[in-house]
Backbone as a chain_set.jsonl record, in Angstrom:
{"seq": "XXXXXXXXXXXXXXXXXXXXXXXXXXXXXXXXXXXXXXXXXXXXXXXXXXXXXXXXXXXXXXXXXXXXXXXXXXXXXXXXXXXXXXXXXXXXXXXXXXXXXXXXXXXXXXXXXXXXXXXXXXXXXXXXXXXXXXXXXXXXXXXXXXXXXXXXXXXXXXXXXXXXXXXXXXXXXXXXXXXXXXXXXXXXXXXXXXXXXXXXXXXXXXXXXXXXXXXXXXXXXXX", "coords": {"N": [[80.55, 104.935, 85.629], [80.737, 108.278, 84.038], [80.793, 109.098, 80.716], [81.776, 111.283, 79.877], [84.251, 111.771, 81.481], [87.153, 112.459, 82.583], [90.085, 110.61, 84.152], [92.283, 110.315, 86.544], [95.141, 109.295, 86.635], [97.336, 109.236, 89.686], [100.748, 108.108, 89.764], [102.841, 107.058, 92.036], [106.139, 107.6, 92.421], [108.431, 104.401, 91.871], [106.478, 102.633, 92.261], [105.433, 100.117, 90.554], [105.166, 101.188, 88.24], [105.804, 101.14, 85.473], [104.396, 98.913, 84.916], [101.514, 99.183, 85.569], [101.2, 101.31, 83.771], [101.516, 100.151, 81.46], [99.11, 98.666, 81.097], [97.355, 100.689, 81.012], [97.627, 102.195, 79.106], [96.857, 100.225, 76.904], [94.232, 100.01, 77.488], [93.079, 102.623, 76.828], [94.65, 103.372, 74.69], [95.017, 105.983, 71.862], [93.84, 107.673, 73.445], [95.005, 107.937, 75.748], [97.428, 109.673, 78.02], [100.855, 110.421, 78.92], [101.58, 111.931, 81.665], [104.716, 114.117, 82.398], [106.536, 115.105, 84.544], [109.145, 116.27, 84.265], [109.249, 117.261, 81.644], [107.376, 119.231, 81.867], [108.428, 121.501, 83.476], [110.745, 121.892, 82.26], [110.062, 122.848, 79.683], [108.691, 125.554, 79.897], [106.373, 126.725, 78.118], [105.032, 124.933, 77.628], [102.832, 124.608, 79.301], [101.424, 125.79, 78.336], [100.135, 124.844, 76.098], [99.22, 123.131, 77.061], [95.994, 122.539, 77.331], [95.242, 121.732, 75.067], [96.627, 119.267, 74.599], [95.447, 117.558, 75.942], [92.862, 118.002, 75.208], [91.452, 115.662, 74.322], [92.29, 113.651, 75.237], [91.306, 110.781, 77.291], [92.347, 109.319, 79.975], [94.908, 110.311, 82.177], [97.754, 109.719, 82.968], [100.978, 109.233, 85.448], [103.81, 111.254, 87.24], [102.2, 112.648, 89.101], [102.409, 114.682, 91.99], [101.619, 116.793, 94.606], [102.113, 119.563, 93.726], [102.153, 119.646, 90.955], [99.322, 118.295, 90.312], [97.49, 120.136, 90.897], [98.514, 121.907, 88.98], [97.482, 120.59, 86.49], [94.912, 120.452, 87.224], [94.498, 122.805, 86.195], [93.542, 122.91, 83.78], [91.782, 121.25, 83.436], [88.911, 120.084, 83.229], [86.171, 119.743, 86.196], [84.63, 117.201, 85.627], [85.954, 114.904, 86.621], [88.043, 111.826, 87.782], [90.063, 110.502, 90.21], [92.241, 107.782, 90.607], [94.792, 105.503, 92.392], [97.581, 104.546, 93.37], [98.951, 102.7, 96.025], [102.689, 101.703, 97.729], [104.173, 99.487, 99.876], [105.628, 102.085, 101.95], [108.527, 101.509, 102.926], [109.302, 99.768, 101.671], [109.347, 101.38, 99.007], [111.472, 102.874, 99.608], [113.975, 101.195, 99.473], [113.727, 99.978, 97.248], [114.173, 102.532, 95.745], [116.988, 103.018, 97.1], [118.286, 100.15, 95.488], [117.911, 100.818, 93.431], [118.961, 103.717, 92.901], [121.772, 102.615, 93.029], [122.234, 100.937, 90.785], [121.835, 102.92, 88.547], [124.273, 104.427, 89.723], [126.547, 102.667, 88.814], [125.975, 101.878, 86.035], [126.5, 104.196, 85.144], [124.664, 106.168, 84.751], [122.055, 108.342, 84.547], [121.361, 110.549, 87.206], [119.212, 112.52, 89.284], [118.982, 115.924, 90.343], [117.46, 115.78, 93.36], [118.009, 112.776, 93.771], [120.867, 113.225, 93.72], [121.539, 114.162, 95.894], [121.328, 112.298, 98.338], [123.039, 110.749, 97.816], [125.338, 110.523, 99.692], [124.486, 108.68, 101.466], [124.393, 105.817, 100.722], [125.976, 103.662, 101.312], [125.874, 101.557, 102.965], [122.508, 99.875, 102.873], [121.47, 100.163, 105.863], [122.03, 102.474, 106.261], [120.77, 104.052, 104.666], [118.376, 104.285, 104.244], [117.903, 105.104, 107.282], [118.521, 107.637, 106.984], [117.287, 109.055, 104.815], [114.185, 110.428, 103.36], [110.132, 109.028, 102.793], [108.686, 110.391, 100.437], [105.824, 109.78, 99.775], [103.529, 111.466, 100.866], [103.836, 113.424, 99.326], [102.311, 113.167, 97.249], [99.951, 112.677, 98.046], [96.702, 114.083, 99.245], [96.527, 117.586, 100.183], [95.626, 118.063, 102.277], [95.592, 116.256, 103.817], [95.423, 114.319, 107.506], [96.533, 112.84, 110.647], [94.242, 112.138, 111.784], [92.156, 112.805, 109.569], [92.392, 110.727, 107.528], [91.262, 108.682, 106.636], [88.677, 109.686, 105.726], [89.47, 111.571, 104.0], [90.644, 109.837, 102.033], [88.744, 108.355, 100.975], [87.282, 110.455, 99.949], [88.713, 111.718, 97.894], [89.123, 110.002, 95.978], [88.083, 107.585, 93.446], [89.162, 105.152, 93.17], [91.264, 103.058, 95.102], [94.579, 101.504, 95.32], [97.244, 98.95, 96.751], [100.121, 97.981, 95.865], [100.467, 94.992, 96.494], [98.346, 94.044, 96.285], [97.903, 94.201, 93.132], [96.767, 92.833, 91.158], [94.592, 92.579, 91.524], [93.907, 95.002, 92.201], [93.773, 96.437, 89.574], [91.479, 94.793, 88.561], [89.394, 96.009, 89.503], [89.837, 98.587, 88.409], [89.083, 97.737, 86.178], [86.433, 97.243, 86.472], [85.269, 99.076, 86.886], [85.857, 100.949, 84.955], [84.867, 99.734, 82.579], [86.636, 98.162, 81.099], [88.381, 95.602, 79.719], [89.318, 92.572, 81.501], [92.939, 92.337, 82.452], [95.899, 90.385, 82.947], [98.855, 91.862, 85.326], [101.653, 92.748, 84.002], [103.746, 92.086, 86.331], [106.707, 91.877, 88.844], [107.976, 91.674, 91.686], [110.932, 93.166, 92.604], [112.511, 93.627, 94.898], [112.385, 91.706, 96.933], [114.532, 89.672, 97.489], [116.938, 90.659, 97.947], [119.253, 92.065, 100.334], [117.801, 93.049, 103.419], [117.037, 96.286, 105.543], [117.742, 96.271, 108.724], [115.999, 95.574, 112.103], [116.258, 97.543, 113.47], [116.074, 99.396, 112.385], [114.277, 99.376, 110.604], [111.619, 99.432, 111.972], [112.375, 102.298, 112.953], [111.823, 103.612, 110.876], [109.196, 103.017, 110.233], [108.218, 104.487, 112.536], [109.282, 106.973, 111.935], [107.498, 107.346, 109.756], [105.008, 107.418, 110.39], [102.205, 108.774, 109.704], [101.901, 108.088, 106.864], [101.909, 105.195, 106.7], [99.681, 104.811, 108.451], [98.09, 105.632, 105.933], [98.305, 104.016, 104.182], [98.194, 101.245, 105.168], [95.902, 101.787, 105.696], [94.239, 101.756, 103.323], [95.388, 99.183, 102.079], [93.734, 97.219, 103.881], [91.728, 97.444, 102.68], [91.29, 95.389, 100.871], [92.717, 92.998, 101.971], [91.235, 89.618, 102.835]], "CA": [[81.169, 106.236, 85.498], [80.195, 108.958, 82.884], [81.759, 108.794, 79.58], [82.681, 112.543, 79.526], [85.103, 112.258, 82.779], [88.803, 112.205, 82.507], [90.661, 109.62, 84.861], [93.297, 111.059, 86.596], [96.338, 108.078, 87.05], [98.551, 109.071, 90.295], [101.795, 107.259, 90.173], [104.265, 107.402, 92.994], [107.702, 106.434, 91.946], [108.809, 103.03, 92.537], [105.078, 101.622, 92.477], [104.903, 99.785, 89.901], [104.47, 102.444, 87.571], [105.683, 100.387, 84.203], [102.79, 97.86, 84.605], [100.198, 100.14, 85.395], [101.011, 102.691, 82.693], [101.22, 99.599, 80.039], [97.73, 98.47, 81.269], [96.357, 101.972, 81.265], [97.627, 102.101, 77.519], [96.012, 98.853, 76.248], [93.094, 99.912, 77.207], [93.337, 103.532, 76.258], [95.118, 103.863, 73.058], [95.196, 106.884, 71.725], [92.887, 108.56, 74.79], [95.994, 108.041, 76.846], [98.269, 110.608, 77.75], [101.176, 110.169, 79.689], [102.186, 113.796, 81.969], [105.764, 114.116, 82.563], [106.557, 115.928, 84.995], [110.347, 116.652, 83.691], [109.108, 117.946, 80.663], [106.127, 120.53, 82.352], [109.354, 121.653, 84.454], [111.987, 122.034, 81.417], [109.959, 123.644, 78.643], [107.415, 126.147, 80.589], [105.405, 126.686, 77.175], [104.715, 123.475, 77.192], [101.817, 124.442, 80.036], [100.099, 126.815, 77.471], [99.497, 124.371, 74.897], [98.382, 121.5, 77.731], [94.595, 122.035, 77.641], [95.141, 121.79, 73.644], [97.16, 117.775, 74.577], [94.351, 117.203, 77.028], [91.656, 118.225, 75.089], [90.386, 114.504, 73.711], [92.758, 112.365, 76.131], [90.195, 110.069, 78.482], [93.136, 108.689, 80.994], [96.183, 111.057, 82.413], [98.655, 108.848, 83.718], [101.736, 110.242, 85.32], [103.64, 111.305, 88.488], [101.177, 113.82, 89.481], [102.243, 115.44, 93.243], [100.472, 118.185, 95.043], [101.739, 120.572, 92.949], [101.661, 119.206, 89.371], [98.137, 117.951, 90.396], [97.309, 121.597, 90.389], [98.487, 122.81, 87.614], [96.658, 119.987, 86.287], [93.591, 120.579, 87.435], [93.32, 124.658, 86.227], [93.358, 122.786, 82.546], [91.086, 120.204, 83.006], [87.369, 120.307, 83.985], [85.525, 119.279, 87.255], [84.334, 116.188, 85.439], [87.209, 113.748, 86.653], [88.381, 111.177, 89.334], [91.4, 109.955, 90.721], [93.108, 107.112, 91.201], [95.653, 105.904, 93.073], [97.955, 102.967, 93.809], [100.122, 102.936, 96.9], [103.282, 100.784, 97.915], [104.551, 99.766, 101.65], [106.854, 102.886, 102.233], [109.628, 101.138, 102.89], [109.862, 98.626, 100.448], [109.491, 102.145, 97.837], [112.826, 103.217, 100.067], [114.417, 99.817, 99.09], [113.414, 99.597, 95.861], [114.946, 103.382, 95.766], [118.294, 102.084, 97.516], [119.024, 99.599, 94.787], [118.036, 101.49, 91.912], [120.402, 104.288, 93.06], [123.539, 101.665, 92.979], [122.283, 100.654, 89.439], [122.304, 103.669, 87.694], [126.056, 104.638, 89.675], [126.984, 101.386, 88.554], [125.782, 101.9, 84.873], [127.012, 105.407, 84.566], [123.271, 106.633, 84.395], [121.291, 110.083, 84.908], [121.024, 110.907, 88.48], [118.576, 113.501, 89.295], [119.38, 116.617, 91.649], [117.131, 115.391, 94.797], [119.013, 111.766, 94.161], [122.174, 113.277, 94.061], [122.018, 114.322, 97.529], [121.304, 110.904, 98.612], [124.469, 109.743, 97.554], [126.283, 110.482, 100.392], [124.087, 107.753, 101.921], [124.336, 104.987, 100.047], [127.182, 103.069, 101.374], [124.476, 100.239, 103.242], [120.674, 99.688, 103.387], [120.514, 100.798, 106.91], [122.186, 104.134, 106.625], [120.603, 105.177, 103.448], [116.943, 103.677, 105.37], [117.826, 106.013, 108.108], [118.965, 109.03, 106.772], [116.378, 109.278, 103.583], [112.782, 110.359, 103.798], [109.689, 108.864, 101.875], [108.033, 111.139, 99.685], [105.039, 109.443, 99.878], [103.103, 112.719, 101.104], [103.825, 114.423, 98.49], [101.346, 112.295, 96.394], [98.415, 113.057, 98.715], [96.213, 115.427, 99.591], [97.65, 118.105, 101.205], [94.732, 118.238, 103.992], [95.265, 114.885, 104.68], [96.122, 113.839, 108.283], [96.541, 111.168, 111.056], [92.678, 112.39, 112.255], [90.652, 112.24, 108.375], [93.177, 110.149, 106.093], [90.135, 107.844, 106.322], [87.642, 110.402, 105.168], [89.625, 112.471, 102.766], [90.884, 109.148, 101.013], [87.349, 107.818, 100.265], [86.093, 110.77, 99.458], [89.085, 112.582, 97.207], [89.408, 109.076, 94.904], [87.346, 106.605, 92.915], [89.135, 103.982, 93.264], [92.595, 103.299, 95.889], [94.585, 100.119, 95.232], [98.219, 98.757, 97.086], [100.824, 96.995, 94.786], [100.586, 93.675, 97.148], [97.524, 93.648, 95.889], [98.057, 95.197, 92.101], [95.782, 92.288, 90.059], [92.97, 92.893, 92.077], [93.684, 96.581, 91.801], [93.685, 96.362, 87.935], [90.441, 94.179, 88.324], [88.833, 96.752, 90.165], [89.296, 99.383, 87.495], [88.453, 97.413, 84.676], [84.968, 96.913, 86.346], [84.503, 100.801, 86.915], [85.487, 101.644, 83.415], [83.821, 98.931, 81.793], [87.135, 97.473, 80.123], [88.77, 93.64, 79.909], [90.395, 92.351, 82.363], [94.342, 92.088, 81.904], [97.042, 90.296, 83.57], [99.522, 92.661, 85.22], [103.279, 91.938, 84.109], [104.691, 92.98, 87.296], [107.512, 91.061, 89.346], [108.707, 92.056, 92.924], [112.208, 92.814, 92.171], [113.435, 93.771, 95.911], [112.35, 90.687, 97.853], [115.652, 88.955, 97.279], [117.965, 92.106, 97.864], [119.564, 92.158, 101.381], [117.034, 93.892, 103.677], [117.365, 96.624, 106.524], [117.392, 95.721, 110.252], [114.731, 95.042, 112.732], [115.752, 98.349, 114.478], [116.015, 100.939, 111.307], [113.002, 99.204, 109.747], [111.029, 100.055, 113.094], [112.749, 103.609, 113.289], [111.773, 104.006, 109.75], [108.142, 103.189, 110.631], [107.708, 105.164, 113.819], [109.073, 108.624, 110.963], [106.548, 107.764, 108.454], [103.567, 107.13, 111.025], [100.993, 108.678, 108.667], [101.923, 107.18, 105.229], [101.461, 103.622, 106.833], [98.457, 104.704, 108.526], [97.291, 105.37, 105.094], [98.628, 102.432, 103.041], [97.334, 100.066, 106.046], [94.568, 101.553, 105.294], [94.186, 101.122, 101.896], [95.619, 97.136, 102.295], [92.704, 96.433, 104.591], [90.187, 97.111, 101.988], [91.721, 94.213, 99.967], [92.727, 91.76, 102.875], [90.384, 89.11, 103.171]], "C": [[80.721, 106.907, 84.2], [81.14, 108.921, 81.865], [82.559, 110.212, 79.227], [83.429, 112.268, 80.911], [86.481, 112.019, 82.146], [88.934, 111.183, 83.983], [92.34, 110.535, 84.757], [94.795, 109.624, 87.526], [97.476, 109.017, 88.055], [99.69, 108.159, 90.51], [102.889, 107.681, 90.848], [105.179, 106.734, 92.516], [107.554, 105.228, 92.346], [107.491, 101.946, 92.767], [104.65, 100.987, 91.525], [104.558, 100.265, 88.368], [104.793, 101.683, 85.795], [104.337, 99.733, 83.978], [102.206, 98.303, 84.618], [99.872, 100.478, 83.728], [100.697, 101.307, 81.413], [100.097, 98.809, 79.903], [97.256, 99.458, 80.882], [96.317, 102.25, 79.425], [97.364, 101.479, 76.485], [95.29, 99.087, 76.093], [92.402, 101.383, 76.846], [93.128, 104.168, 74.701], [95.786, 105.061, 72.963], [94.732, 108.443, 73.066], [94.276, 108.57, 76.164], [96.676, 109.103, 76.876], [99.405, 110.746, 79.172], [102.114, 111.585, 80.606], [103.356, 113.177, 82.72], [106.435, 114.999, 82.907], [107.605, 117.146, 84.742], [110.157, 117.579, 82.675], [108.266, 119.122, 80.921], [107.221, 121.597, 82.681], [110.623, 122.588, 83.211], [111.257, 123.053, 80.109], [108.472, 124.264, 79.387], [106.663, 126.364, 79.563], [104.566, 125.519, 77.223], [102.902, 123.388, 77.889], [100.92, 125.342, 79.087], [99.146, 126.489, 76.402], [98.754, 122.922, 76.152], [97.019, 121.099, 77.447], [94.248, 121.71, 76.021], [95.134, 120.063, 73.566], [96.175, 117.386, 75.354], [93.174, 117.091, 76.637], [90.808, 116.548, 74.778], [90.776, 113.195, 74.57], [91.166, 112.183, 77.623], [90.939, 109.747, 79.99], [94.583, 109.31, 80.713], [96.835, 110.371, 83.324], [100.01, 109.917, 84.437], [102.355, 110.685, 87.066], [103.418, 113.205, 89.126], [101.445, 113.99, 91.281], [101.295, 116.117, 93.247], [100.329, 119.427, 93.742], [101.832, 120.66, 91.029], [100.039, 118.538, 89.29], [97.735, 119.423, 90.145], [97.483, 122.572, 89.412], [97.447, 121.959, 86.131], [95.542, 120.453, 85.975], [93.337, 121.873, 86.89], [93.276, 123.782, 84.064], [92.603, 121.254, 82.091], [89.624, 120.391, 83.435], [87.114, 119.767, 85.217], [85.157, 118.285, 87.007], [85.545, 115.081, 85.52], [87.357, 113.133, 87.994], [89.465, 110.908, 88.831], [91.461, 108.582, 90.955], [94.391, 106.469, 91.822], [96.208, 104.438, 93.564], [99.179, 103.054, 94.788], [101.248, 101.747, 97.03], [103.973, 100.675, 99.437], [105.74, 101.244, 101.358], [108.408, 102.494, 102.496], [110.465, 100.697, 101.731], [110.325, 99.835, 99.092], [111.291, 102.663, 98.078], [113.767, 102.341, 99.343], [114.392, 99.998, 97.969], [114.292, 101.376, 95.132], [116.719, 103.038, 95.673], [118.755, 101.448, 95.883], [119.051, 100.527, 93.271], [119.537, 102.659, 91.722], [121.927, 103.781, 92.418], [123.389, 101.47, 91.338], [122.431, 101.873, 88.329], [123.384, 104.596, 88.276], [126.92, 103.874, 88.861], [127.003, 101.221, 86.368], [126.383, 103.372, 84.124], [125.581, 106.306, 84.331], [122.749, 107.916, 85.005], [121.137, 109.972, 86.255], [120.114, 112.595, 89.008], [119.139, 114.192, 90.872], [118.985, 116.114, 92.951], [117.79, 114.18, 94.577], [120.079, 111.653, 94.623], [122.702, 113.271, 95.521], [121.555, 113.428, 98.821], [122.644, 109.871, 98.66], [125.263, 109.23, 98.602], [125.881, 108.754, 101.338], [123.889, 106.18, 101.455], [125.567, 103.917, 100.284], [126.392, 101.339, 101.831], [123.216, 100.263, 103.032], [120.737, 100.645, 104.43], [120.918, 102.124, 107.025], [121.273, 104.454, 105.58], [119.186, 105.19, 104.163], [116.998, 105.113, 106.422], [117.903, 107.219, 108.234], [118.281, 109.467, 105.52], [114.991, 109.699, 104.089], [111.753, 109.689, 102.92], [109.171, 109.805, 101.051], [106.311, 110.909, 99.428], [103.949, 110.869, 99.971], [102.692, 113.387, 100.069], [102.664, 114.242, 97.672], [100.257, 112.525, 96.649], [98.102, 113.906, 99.078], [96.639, 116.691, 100.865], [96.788, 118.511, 102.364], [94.968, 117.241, 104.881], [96.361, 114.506, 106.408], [96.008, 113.247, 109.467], [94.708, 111.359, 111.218], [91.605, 112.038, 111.082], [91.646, 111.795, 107.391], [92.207, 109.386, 105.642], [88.631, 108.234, 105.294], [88.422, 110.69, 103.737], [90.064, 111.312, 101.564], [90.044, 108.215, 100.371], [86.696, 108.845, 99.218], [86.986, 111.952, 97.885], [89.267, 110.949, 96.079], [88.689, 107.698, 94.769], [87.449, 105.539, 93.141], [90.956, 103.98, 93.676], [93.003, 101.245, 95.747], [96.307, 100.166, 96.055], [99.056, 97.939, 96.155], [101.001, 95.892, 95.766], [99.357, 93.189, 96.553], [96.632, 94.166, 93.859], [97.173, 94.416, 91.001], [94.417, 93.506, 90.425], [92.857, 94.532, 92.23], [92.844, 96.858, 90.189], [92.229, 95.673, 87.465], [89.016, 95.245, 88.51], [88.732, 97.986, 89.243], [88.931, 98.918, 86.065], [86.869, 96.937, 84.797], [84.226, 97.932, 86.214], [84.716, 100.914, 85.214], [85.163, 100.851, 82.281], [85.029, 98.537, 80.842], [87.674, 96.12, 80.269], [89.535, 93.731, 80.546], [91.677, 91.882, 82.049], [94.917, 91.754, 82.99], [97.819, 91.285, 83.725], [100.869, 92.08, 84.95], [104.416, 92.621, 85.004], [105.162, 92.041, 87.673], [107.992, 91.82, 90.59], [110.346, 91.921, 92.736], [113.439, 93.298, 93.516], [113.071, 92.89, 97.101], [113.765, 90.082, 97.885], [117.009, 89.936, 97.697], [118.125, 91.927, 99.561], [118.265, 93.284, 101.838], [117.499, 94.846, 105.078], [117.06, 95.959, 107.64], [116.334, 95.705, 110.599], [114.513, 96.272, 113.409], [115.82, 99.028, 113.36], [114.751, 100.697, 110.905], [111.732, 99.895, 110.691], [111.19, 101.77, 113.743], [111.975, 104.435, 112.303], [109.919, 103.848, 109.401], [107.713, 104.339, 111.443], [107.874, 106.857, 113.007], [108.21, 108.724, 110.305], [105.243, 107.147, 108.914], [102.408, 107.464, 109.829], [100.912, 108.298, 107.341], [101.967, 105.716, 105.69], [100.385, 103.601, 107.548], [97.434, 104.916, 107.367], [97.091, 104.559, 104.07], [97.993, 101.177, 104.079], [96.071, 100.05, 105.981], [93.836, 101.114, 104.497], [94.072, 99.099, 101.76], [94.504, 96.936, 103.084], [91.373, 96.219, 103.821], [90.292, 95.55, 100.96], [92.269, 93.162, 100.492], [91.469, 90.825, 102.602], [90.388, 88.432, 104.763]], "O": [[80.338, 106.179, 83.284], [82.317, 108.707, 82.153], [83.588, 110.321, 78.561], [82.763, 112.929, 81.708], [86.638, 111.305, 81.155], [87.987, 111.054, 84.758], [93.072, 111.02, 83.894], [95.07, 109.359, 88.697], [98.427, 109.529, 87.465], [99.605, 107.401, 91.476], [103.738, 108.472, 90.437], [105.163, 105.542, 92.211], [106.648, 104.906, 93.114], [107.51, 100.824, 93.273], [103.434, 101.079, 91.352], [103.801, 99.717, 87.568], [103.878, 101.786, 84.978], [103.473, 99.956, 83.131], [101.669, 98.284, 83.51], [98.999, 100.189, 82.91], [99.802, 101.441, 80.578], [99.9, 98.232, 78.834], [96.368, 99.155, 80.085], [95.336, 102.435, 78.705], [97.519, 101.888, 75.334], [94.824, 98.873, 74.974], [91.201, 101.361, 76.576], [92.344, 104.814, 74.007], [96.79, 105.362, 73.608], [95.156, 109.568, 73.329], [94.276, 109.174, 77.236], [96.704, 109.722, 75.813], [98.982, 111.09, 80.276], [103.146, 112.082, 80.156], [103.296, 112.172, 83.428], [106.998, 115.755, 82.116], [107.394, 118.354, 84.85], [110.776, 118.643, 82.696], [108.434, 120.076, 80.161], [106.996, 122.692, 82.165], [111.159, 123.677, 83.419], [111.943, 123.957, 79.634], [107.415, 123.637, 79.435], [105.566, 126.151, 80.079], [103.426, 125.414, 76.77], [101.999, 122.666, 77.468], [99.709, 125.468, 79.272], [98.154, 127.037, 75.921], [97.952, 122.03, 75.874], [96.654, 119.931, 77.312], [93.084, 121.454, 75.713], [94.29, 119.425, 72.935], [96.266, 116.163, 75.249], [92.343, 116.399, 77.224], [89.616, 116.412, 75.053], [90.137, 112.15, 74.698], [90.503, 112.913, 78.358], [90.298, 109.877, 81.033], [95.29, 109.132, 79.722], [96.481, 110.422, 84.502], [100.111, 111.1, 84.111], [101.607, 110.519, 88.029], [104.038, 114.238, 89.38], [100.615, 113.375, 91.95], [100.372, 116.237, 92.442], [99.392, 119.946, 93.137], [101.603, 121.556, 90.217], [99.593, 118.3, 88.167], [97.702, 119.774, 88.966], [96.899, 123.612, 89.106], [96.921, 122.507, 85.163], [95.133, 120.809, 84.87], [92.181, 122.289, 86.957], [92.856, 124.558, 83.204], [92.695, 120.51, 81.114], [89.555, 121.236, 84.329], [88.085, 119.072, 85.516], [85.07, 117.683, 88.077], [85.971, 114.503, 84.52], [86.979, 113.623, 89.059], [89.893, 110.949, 87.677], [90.529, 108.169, 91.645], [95.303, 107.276, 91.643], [95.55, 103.491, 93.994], [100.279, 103.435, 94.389], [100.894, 100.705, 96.479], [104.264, 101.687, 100.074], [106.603, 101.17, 100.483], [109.336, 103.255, 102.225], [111.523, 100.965, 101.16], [111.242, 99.58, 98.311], [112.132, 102.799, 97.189], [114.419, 102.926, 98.478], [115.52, 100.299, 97.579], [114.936, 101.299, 94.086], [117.448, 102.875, 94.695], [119.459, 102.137, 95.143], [119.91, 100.76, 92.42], [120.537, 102.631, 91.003], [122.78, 104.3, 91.698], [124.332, 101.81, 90.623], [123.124, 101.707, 87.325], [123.621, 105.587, 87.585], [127.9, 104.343, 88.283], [127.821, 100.63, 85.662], [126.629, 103.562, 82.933], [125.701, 107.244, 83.542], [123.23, 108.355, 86.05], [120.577, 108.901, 86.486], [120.715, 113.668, 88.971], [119.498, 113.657, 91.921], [119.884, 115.94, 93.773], [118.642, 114.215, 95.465], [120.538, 110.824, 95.408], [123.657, 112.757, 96.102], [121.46, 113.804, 99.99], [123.019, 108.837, 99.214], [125.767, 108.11, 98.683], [126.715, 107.934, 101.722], [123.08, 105.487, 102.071], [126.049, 103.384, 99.285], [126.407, 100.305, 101.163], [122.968, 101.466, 103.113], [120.27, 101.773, 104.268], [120.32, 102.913, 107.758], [120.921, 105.616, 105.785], [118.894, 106.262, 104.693], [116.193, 106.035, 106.291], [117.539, 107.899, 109.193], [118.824, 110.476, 105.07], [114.652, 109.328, 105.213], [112.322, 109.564, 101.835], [110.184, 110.445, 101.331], [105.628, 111.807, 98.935], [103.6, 111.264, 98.858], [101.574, 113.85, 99.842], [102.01, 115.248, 97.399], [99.412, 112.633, 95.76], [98.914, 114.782, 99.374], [96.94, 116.576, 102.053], [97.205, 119.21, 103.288], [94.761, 117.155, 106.092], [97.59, 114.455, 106.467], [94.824, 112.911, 109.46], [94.009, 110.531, 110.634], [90.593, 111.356, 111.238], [91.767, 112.487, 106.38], [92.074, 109.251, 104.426], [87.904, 107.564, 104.562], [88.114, 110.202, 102.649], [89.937, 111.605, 100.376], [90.379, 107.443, 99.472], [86.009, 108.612, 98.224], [86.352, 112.672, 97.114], [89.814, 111.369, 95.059], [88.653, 106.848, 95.659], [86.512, 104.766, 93.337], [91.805, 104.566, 93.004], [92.312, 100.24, 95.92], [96.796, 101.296, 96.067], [98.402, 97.047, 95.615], [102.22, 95.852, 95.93], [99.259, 91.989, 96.3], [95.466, 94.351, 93.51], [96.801, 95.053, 90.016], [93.786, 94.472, 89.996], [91.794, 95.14, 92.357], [91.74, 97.309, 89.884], [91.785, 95.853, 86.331], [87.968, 95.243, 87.863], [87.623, 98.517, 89.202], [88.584, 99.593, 85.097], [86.171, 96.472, 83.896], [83.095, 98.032, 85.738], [83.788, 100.951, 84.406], [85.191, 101.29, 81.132], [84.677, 98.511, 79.662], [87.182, 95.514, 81.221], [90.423, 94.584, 80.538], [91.665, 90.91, 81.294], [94.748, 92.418, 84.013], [97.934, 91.98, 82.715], [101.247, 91.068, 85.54], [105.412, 93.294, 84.742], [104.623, 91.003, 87.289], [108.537, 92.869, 90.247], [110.941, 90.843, 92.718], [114.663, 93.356, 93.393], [113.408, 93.266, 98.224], [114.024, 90.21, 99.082], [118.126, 89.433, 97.581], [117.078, 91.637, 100.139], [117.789, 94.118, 101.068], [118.319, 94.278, 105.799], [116.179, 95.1, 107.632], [115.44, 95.795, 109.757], [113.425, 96.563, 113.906], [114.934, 99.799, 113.725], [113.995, 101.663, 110.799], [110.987, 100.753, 110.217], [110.501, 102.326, 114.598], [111.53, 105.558, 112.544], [109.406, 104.469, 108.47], [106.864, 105.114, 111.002], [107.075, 107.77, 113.214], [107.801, 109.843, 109.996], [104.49, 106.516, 108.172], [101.841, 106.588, 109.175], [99.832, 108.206, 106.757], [102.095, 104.956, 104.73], [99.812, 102.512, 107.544], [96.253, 104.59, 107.487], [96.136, 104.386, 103.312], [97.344, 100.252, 103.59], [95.259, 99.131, 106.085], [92.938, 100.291, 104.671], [93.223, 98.243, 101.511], [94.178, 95.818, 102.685], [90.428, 95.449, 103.987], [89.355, 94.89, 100.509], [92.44, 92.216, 99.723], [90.555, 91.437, 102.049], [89.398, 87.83, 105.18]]}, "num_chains": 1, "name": "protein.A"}
């Protein structure tokens, strides 16, 4: 890869996104820069001075949607790739689910789109059934069931799944020429009661094209 490009870090909630980001900042440093979306959102100046915070950062971490990717992009150059680390859709639901209970439970910040989640939160399988993923939002907004295959080869450098999050992490430390690092991640909703056999299957059959594109993804890293 060229040494003038920026690296553009998509993180979808719930994926992992601690370990990544404290990989991405090891090998970084100072070239890191982590965009927040809360803050773009809360102090609108904030977008006037961006290409000023941007100007020397190498790697923009961050949870970059459709449309914070775009505002993005009018303050960065054409010299950049993407990457991109997906997680089963469900499990991000799940891993949603409990977090929810923990910060009711702690007394903790609840954000407006959470709030109106609440009502659902009494089991797994209602909140499962009555939630959507967001997943989407993350990807290209051409993408669908016909070229997820095309547009996700050809809009990012390098696509990894958190089942498979070393060998993700291995995979960009060969493109950008840095040392390979253990990730310190832990699966922390295997153990957690799980939904049914029929919501989990309901909850598939709604989010047909975000597991035709994470299946996709996982197959490049099956053996």
């Amino acid at each position: 890869m060229k040494n003038n490009y920026k690296i553009v870090s998509i993180h979808i909630p719930k994926t992992g996104g601690t370990s990544v980001r404290s990989v991405l900042q090891n090998w970084f440093g100072n070239s890191f820069y982590f965009y927040r979306k809360k803050n773009i959102e809360r102090y609108p100046l904030l977008k006037l001075i961006l290409p000023l915070l941007l100007f020397n950062k190498k790697m923009i971490h961050g949870h970059l949607d459709a449309a914070n990717l775009r505002i993005l992009k009018r303050h960065i150059s054409k010299n950049h790739i993407k990457i991109l680390l997906l997680r089963n859709p469900l499990d991000v639901q799940i891993s949603k689910f409990y977090q929810l209970h923990r910060r009711l439970e702690k007394k903790l910040y609840i954000s407006k789109a959470n709030k109106k989640e609440l009502e659902f939160i009494s089991d797994i399988d209602t909140y499962i059934s009555n939630t959507s993923s967001n997943i989407l939002r993350y990807l290209p907004e051409n993408l669908n069931s016909i070229n997820y295959k095309q547009v996700i080869d050809s809009e990012y450098e390098i696509v990894g799944v958190l089942d498979y999050l070393q060998e993700y992490v291995d995979k960009l430390a060969e493109i950008l020429n840095k040392p390979k690092q253990n990730v310190p991640w832990k699966l922390q909703t295997s153990n957690k009661k799980q939904p049914s056999d029929q919501t989990i299957s309901n909850f598939t059959d709604r989010h047909s094209l975000e597991y035709e594109v994470y299946n996709y993804i996982l197959s490049k890293y099956k053996k």
